[in-house]
Structures are given as C-alpha cells and as structure tokens.
C-alpha positions as CSV (number, residue, x, y, z in Angstrom):
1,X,63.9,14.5,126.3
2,X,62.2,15.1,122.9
3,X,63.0,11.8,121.6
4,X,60.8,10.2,124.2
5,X,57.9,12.4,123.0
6,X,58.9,11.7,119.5
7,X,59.0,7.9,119.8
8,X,55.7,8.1,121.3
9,X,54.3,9.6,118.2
10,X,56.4,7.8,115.7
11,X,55.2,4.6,117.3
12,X,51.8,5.4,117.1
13,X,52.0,6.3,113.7
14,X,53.3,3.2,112.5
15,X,51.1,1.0,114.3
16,X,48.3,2.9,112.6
17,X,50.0,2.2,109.0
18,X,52.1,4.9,108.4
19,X,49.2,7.3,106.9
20,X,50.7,9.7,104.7
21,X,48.5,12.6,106.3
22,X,49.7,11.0,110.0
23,X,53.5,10.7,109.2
24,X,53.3,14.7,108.0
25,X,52.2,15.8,111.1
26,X,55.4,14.5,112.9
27,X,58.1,15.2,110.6
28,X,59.7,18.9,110.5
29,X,59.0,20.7,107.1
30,X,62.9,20.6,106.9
31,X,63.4,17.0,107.6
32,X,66.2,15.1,106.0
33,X,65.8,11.4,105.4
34,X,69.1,9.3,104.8
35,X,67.8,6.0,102.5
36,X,69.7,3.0,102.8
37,X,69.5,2.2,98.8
38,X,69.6,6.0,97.7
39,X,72.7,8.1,97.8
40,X,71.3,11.4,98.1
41,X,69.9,12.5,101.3
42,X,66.2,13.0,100.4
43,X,65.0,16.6,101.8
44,X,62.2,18.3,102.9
45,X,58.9,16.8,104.6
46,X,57.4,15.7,101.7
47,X,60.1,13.7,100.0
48,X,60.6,12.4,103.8
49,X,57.0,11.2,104.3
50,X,56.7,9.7,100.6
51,X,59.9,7.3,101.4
52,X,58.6,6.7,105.0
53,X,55.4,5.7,103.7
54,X,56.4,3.4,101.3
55,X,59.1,2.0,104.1
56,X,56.0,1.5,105.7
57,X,54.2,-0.3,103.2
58,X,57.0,-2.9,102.0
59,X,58.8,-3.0,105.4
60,X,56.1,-2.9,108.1
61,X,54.6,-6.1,107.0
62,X,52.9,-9.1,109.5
63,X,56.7,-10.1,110.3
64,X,57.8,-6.5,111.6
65,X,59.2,-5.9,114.3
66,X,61.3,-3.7,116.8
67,X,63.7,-5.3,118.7
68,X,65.8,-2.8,120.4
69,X,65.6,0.6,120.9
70,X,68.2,3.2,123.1
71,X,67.6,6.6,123.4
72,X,69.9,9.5,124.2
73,X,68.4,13.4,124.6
74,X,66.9,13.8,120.8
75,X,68.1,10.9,119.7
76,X,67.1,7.4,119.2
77,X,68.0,4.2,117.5
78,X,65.7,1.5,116.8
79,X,66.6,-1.8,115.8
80,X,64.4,-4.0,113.4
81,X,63.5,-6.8,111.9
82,X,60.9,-8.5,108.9
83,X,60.9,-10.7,106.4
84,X,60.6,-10.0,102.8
85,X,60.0,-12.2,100.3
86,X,61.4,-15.0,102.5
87,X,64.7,-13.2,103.0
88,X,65.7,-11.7,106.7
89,X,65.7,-8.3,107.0
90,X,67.5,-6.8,110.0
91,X,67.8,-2.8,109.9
92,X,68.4,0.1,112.4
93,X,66.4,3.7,112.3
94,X,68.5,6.3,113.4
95,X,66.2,9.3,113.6
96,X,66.9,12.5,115.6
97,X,64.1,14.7,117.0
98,X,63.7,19.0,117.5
99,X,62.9,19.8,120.8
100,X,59.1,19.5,120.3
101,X,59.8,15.9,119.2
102,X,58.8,16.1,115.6
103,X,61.5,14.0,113.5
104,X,64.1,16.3,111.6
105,X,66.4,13.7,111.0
106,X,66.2,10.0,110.2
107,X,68.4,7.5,108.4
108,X,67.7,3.9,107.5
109,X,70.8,1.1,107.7
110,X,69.7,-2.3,106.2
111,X,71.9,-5.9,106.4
112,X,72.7,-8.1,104.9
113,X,73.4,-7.3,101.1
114,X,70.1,-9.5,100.1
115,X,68.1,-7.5,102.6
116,X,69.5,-4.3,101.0
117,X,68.6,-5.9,97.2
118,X,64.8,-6.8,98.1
119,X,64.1,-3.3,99.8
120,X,66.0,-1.3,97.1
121,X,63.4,-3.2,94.5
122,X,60.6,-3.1,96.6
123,X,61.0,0.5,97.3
124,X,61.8,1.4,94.0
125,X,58.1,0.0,93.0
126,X,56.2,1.6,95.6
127,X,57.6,4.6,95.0
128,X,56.8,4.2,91.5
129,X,53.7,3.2,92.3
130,X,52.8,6.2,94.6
131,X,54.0,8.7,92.1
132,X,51.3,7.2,89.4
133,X,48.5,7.7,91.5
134,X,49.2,11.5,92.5
C-alpha cells in the first residue's frame, strides 16, 4: 500500500514545518494540487510545493491538528482541524500517492464559508509573500 508509505513521509514532513526543499522530495514532478480557494488545478511539483508550503505556514499553526485519517490502496483522506484568526477551521486532504508513495495528487476541501474566506486571504498573502522573496 503506497499510501501508508506516503503518509509516513508526508507526516514527517509536516511535523518538521513543511520545508520547501522537504515537501519536493515527496511530491511527483507531475503532481496536481486541487486548492480549495483557486479554481484551476495548480500543476506540476513546484506550483504543488509553493501552495503546500504556504498551507503549511497559515494552516499548520499551534491549533493544528488531524483528526481522522482512512486509507484505501494509494489513497488517503485526512481530516483536520485549526484555528485561524479565532475562526474554526475544519478541512479534509484528499491526496493520492504513485506506487513509490510520493504524492501525485492532492486536493484541499475547507468548511464552513468563513473558514474558506480566512484561508483564501491568508493564502493569497503568503503566497504573495513567497513570490517577493524569490
């Protein structure tokens, strides 16, 4: 089962900060990243690890957490929650792994509609902010 593998990795990753240099070495060059606040798909493993990174940084706050998570062959859905900003957040990660675990596919779903406003503008200015600084 590659997403067992993969979840191994992807939890690591996180709990060390979700590293830009970390997050590329599990995503697929081909990866496809599904935002919950953008309606393109975002492709490609560097567009994937620049909005996982900046998930990482406005999402994974002290609050974060996962608090479910199924698996089924390469795929798994984790269920989350944080606060930000005072205002519940409570989200799923849908991500699908190759057979060597590394993350080709991975979607974000965010509730309720004031969750979905705060991480749209939080996103929006870490993105921002990360494209300044390159």
């Amino acid at each position: 089962m590659s997403a067992i593998r993969g979840l191994e990795n992807w939890h690591h990753v996180i709990e060390n900060g979700s590293k830009a240099a970390e997050l590329a070495g599990i995503i697929h060059e081909d990866a496809v990243f599904h935002s919950p606040v953008v309606h393109t798909p975002q492709k490609g493993r560097d567009l994937v690890v620049a909005y996982l990174s900046a998930a990482g940084q406005t999402l994974g706050n002290d609050s974060f957490s996962y608090v479910r998570e199924l698996v089924d062959g390469d795929n798994a859905m984790l269920e989350f929650e944080t606060q930000m900003d005072g205002i519940h957040v409570n989200g799923v990660d849908i991500i699908r792994f190759d057979e060597n675990g590394t993350i080709v596919d991975f979607k974000v779903m965010v509730r309720p509609l004031k969750a979905v406003n705060k991480v749209w503008e939080q996103m929006a200015a870490m993105l921002e902010a990360m494209k300044g600084s390159n």
